[in-house]
C-alpha positions as CSV (number, residue, x, y, z in Angstrom):
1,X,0.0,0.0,0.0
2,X,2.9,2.4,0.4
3,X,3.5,2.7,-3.2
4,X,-0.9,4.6,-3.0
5,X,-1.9,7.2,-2.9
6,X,-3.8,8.3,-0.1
7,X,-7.2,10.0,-1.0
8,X,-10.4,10.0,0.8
9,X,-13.4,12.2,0.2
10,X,-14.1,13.6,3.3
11,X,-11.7,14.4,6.7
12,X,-9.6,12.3,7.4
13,X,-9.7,10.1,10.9
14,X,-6.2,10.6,12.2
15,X,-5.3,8.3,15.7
16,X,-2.3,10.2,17.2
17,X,0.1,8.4,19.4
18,X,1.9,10.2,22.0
19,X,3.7,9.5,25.2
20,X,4.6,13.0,26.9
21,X,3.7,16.5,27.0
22,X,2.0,16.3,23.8
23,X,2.8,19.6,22.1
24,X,2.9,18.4,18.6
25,X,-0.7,16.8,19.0
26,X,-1.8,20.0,20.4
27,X,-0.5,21.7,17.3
28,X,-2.4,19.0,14.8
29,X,-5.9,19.7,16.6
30,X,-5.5,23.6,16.7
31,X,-4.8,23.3,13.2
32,X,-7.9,20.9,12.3
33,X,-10.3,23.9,13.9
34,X,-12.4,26.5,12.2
35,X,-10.3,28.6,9.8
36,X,-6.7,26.7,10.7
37,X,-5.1,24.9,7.6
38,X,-6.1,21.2,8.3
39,X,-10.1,22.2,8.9
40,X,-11.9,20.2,6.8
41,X,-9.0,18.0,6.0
42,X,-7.7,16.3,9.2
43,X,-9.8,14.9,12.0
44,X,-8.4,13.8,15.0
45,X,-10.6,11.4,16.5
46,X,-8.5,9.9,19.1
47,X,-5.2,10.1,21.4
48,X,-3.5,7.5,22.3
49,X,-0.9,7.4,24.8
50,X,1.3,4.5,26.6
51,X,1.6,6.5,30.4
52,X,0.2,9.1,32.0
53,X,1.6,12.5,30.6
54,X,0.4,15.7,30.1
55,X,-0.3,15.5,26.5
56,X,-3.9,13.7,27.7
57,X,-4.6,16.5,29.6
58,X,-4.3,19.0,26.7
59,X,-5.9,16.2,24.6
60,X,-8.9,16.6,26.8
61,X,-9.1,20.0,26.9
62,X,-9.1,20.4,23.3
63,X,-12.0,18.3,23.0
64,X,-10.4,15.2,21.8
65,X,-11.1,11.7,23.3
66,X,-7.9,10.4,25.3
67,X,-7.1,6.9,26.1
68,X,-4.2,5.3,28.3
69,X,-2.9,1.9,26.9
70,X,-1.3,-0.2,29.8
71,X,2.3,-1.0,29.1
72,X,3.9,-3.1,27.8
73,X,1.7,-3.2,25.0
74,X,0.8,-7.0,24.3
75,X,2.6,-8.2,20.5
76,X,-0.8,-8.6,18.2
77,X,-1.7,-5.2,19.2
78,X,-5.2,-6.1,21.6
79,X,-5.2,-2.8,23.4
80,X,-4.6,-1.0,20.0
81,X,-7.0,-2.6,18.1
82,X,-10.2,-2.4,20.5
83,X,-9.3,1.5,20.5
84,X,-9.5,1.0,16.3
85,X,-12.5,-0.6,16.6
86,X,-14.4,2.3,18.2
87,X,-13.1,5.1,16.5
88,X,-12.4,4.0,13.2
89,X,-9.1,6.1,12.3
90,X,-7.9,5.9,8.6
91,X,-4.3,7.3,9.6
92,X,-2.1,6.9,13.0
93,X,0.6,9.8,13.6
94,X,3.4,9.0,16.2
95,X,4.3,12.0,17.9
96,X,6.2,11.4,20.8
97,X,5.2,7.9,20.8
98,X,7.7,6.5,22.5
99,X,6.4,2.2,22.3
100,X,7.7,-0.3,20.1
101,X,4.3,-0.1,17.5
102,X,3.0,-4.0,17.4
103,X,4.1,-5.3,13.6
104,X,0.6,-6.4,13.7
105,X,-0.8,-2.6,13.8
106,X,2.2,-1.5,11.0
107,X,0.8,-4.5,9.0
108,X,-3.1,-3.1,8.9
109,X,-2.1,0.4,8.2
110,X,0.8,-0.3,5.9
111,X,1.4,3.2,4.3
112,X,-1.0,4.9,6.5
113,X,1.6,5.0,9.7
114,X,3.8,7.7,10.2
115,X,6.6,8.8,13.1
116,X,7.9,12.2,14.3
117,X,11.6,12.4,14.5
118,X,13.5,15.7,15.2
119,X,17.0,14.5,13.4
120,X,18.2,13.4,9.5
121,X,17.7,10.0,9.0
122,X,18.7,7.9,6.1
123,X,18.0,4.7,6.7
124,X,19.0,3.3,3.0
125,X,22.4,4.5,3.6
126,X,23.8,1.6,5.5
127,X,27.4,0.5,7.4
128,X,29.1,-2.4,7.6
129,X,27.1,-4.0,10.2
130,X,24.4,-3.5,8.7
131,X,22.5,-0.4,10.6
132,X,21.7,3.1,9.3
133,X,24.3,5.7,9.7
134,X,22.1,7.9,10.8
135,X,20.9,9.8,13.9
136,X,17.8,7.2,14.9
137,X,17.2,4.2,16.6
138,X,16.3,2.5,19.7
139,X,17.0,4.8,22.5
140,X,17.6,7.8,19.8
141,X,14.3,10.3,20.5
142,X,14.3,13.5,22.1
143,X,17.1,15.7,23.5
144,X,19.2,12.3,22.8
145,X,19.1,12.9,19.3
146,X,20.1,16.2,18.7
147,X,22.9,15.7,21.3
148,X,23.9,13.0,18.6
149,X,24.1,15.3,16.1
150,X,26.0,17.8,18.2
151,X,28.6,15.2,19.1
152,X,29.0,13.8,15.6
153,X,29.6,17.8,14.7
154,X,32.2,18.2,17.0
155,X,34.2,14.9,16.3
156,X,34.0,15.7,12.7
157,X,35.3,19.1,13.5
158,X,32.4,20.6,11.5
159,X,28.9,22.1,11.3
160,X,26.1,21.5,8.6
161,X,22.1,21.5,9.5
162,X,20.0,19.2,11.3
163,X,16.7,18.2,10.2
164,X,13.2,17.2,11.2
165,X,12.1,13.9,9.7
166,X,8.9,11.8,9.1
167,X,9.0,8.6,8.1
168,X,6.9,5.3,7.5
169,X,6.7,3.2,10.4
170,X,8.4,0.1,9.9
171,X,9.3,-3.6,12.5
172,X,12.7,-1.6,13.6
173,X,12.7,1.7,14.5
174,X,13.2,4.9,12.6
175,X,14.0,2.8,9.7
176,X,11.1,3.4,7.4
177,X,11.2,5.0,4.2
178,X,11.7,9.2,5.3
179,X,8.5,11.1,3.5
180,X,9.1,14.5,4.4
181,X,12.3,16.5,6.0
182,X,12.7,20.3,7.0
183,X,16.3,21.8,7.7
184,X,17.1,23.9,10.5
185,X,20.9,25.7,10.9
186,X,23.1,25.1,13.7
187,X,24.1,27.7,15.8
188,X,27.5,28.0,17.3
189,X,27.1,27.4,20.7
190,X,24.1,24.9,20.3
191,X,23.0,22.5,22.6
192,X,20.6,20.0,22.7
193,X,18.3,21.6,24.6
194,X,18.2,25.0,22.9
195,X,18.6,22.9,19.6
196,X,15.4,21.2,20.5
197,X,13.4,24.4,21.5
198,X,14.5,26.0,18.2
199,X,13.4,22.5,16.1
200,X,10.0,21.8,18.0
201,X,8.4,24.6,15.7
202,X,9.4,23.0,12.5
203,X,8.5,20.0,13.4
204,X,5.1,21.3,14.0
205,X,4.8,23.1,10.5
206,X,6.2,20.0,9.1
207,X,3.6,17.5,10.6
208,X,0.7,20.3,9.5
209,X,2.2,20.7,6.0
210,X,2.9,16.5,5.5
211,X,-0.8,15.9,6.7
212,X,-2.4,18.5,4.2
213,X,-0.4,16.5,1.5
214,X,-1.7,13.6,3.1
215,X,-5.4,14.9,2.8
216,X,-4.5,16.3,-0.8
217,X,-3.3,12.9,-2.5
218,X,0.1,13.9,-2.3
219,X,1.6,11.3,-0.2
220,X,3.2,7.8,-2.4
């Protein structure tokens, strides 16, 4: 299904995953309201989340059904699926989501699953062992991975920009097939943390922007 176009006639029903504060989310629903550039296109119909965080609490207050999933979530997916079952979502969006995704979720929306990541990734570009040289991974999310990019950039002695990433959701993380990227400069003087306040607004306008594309057809 990843080599379809996505194009349905009417909003789409968007599931978004999360696992912490939930800021991205929060920027997805604002955007799916009266006069904002998803309206029309994007509904978020449910939030899911594997802990307690404060993303559910934003969730709520926004107006959009929440729902805890106990961890560790169970290999075929149960939990997930009887969530699917009610609210009927045609896309999922991983923002934050910080679970292993059951292969038996990726497997019913093949091409319709899609992660947040807030560094390059390149997953086709592979070393000698066999992994990605790239900034993702198990572990890899978060301030983690733009202290990766940091490090790399001072033990090659040079700087050249980071990036915001999406990708397809695949068995092993951050290894799916990259569908959209945004660049953002480094600064001298960087860090992760500041590198991370500077990147969380692209990401946002990146998620908004892929999801209209989404919507639109756009999307292989």
């Amino acid at each position: 299904m990843s080599g379809n176009r996505i194009k349905i006639e009417r909003p789409i029903r968007l599931a978004i995953f999360i696992s912490g504060s939930g800021t991205t989310m929060e920027a997805i629903v604002q955007a799916s309201k009266k006069d904002g550039p998803l309206f029309g296109k994007i509904l978020p119909v449910v939030v899911i989340s594997d802990r307690v965080c404060e993303g559910l609490v934003k969730a709520k207050k926004l107006g959009v059904p929440a729902v805890v999933v106990t961890r560790p979530i169970s290999s075929d997916g149960k939990e997930l699926f009887a969530i699917f079952d009610k609210f009927h979502p045609d896309v999922i969006s991983q923002n934050g989501w910080l679970s292993k995704t059951p292969l038996s979720v990726i497997e019913k929306f093949e091409g319709r699953i899609y992660n947040q990541h807030p560094a390059p990734l390149d997953p086709e570009n592979r070393g000698s062992d066999g992994m990605p040289l790239h900034f993702g991974g198990k572990g890899i999310f978060g301030k983690a991975a733009h202290a990766s990019v940091l490090e790399f950039q001072r033990l090659l002695g040079r700087i050249f920009p980071s990036e915001a990433s999406i990708h397809r959701v695949t068995e092993q993380f951050d290894e799916g097939e990259v569908v959209a990227r945004r660049k953002i400069e480094i600064i001298t003087g960087d860090t992760a943390e500041s590198l991370a306040r500077r990147m969380l607004p692209i990401e946002h306008d990146l998620q908004i922007e892929f999801l209209k594309h989404v919507y639109d057809g756009k999307v292989k």
